[in-house]
C-alpha positions as CSV (number, residue, x, y, z in Angstrom):
1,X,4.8,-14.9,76.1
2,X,7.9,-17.0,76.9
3,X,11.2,-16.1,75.4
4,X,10.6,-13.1,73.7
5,X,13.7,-10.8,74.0
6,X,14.9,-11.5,70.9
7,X,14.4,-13.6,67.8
8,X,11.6,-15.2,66.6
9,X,10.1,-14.7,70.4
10,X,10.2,-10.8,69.7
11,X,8.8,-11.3,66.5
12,X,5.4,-13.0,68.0
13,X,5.6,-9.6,70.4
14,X,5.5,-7.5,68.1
15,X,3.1,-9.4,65.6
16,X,0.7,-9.7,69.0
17,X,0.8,-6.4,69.5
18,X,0.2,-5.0,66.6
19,X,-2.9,-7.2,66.5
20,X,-4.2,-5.2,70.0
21,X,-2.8,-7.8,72.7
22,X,-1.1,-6.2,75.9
23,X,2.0,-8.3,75.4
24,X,3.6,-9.7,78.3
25,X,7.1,-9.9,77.8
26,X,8.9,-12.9,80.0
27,X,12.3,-13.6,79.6
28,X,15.8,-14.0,81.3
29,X,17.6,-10.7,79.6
30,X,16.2,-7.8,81.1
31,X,18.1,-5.5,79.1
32,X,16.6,-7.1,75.5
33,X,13.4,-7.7,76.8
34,X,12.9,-4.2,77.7
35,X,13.8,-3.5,74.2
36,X,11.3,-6.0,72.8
37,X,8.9,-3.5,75.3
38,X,9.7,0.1,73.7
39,X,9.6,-1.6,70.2
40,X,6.6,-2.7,70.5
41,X,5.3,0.9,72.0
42,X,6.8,2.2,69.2
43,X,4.5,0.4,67.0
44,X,1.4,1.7,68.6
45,X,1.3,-1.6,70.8
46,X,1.2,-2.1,74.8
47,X,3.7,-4.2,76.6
48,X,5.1,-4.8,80.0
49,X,8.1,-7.0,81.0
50,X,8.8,-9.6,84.0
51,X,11.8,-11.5,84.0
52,X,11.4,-15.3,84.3
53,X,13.4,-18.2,84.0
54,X,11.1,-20.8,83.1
55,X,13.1,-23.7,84.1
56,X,12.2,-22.5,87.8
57,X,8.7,-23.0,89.0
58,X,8.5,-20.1,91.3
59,X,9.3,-17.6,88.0
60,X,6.3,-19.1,86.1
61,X,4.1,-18.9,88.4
62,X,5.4,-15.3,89.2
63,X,5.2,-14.6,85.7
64,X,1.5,-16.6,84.6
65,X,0.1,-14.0,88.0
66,X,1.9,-11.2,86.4
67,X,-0.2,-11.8,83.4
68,X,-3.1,-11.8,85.4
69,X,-3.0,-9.0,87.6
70,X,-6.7,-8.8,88.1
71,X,-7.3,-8.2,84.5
72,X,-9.7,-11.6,84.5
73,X,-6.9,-13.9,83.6
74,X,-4.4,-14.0,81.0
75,X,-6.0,-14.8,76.9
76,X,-3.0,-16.1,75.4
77,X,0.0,-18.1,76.2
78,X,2.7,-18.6,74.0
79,X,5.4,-20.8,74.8
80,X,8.0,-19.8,72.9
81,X,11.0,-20.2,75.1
82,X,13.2,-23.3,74.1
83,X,16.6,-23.9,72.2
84,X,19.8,-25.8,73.5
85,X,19.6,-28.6,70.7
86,X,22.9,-27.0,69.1
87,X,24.9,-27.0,72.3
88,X,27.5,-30.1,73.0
89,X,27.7,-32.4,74.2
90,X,24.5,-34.4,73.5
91,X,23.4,-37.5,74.8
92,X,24.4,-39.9,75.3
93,X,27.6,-38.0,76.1
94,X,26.4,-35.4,77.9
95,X,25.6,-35.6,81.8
96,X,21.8,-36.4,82.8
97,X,21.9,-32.9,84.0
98,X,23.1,-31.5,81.0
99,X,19.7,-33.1,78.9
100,X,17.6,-33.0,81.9
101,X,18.3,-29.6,81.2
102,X,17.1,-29.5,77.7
103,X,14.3,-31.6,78.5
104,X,13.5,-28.8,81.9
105,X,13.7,-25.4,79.2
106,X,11.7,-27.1,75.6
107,X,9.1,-29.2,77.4
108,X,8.9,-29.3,81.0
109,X,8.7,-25.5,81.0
110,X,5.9,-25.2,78.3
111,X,3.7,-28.0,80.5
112,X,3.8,-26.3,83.9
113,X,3.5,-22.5,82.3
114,X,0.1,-24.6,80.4
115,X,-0.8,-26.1,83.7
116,X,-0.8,-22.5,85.9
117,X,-2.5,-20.8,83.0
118,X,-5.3,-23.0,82.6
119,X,-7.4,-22.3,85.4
120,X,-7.4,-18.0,85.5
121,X,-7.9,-18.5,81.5
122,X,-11.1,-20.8,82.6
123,X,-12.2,-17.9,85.2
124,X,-11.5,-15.4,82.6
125,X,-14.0,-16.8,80.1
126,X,-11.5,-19.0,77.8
127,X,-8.1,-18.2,76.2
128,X,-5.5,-19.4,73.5
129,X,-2.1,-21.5,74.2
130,X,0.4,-21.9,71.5
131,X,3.2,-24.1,71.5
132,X,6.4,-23.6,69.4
133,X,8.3,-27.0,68.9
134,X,10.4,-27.8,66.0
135,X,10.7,-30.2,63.3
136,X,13.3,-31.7,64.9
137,X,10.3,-33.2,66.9
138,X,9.3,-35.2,63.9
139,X,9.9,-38.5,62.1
140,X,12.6,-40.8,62.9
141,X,15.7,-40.0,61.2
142,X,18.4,-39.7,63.2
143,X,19.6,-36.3,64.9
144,X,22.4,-34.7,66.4
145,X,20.9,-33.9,69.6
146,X,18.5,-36.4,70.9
147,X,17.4,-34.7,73.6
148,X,16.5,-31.6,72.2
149,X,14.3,-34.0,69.4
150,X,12.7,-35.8,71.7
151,X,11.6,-32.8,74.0
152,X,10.1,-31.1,70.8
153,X,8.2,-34.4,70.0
154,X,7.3,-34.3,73.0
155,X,5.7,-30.8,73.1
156,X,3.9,-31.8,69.9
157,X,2.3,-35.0,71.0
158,X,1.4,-33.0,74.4
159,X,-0.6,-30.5,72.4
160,X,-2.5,-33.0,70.1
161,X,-3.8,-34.4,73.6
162,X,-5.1,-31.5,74.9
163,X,-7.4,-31.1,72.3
164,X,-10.3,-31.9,74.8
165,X,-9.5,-28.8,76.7
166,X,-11.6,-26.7,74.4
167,X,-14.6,-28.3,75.5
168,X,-14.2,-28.6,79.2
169,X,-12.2,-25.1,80.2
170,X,-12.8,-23.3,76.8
171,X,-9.1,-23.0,76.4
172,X,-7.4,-24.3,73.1
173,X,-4.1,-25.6,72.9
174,X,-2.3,-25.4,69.1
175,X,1.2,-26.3,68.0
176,X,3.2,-24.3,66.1
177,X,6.2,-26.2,64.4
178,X,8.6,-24.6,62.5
179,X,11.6,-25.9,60.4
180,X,15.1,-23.8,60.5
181,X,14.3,-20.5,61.3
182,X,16.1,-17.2,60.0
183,X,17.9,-16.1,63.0
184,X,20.8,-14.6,63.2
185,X,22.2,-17.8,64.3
186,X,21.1,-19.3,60.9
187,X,22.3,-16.3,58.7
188,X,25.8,-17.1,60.5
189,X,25.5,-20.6,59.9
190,X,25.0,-19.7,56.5
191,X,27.7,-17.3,55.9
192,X,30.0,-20.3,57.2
193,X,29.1,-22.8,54.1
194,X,30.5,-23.1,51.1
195,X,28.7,-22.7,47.8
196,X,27.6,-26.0,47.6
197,X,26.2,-26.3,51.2
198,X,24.1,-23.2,51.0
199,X,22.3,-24.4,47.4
200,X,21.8,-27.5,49.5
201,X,20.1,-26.5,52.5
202,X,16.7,-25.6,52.8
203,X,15.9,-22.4,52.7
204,X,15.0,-21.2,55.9
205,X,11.4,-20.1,57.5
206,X,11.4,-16.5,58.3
207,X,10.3,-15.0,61.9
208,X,7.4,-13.3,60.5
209,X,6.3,-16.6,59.1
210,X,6.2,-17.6,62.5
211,X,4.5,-15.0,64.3
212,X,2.1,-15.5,61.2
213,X,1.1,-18.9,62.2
214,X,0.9,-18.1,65.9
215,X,-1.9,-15.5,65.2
216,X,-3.7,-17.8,62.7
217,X,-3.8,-20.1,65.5
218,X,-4.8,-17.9,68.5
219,X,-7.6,-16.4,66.3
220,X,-8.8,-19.4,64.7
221,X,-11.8,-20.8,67.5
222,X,-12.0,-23.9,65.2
223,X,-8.6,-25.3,66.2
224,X,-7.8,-27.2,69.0
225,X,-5.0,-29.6,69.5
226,X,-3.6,-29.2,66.4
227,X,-0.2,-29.3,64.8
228,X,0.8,-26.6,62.0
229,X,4.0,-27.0,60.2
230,X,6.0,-24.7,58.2
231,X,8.9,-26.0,56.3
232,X,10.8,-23.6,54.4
233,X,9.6,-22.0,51.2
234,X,6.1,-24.1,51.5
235,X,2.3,-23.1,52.7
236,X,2.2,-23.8,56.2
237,X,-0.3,-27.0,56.6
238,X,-2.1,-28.5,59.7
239,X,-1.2,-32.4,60.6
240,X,-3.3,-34.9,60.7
241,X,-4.2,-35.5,64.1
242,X,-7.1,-37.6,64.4
């Protein structure tokens, strides 16, 4: 899985291996994601690193093979890796690099890892990819970074058309999309507010909610190309997709 050093990306590795996965560990900080690796030994789990940036297309491939490794083809992808949408300048101000950039890490990066996973999954008898947008990928209300929005929305509407992958390849493509998560970039945010903007903002959804709805959805054989939303302090729910 993509991103999962820290975060809510080690709290899917740790979920997944606690459920018996081997847990590939891909990320950009060696250091952290070696970490994410002993703690999830420690919990009577298997797990092996490879560094990837998955804004290059030499490291996903490197990383999707690593999976592999004559094993019959990786089971589960989760593409976890994302973020950015709080970083300045946005566009329209910012450079087409700068939200090309965006664009590269929450969607382009999810669609190629998808793409080179597809076919060992196939060869290996079927697997399980899961997507982790955000609801900044939803509705139409304005938003501070328009790039990161549209690249969630993006990752969304390409997992609702993927549903006819189960059928053909046997390999089922879900959406996981979360509302403000607990990180510890949220507690800070949180510690910054006054009073009044802490009893006004949402409460937010906590890691292991996350790595909750990731497993529902690897496990769940009946979903395909669906959408599952958790907003905080409510059940998660499916969308609509049809």
């Amino acid at each position: 899985m993509t991103g999962a050093a820290a975060g809510t990306g080690r709290a899917i590795a740790l979920r997944l291996g606690i459920e018996g996965a081997v847990v590939v560990v891909a990320d950009i900080d060696a250091e952290r994601g070696q970490e994410t690796v002993r703690m999830v030994e420690a919990r009577g789990g298997r797990a092996r690193f490879v560094r990837a940036d998955v804004t290059h297309d030499d490291d996903v491939q490197r990383m999707v093979a690593f999976a592999d490794q004559g094993r019959g083809g990786p089971q589960i992808l989760v593409n976890n890796a994302g973020g950015g949408g709080h970083v300045e300048p946005h566009f329209p101000d910012a450079t087409p690099s700068q939200w090309s950039a965006t664009l590269d890490l929450n969607l382009r990066s999810a669609m190629l890892a998808t793409q080179i996973a597809v076919d060992p999954m196939r060869t290996g008898g079927g697997g399980a990819v899961v997507n982790v947008a955000s609801t900044a990928g939803l509705g139409f209300a304005a938003y501070q970074s328009p790039e990161y929005g549209a690249a969630k929305a993006g990752l969304i509407r390409f997992t609702a058309a993927l549903a006819e992958l189960q059928e053909r390849m046997n390999v089922r493509v879900n959406c996981v999309v979360p509302d403000w998560i607990a990180t510890q970039r949220a507690q800070d945010e949180l510690a910054r507010m006054t009073p009044g903007e802490r009893a006004a903002a949402p409460p937010p959804v906590a890691m292991e909610e996350v790595a909750d709805a990731v497993v529902e959805l690897v496990r769940d054989d009946g979903l395909a190309g669906r959408v599952m939303v958790l907003w905080g302090g409510e059940p998660r729910r499916l969308l609509d997709t049809g």
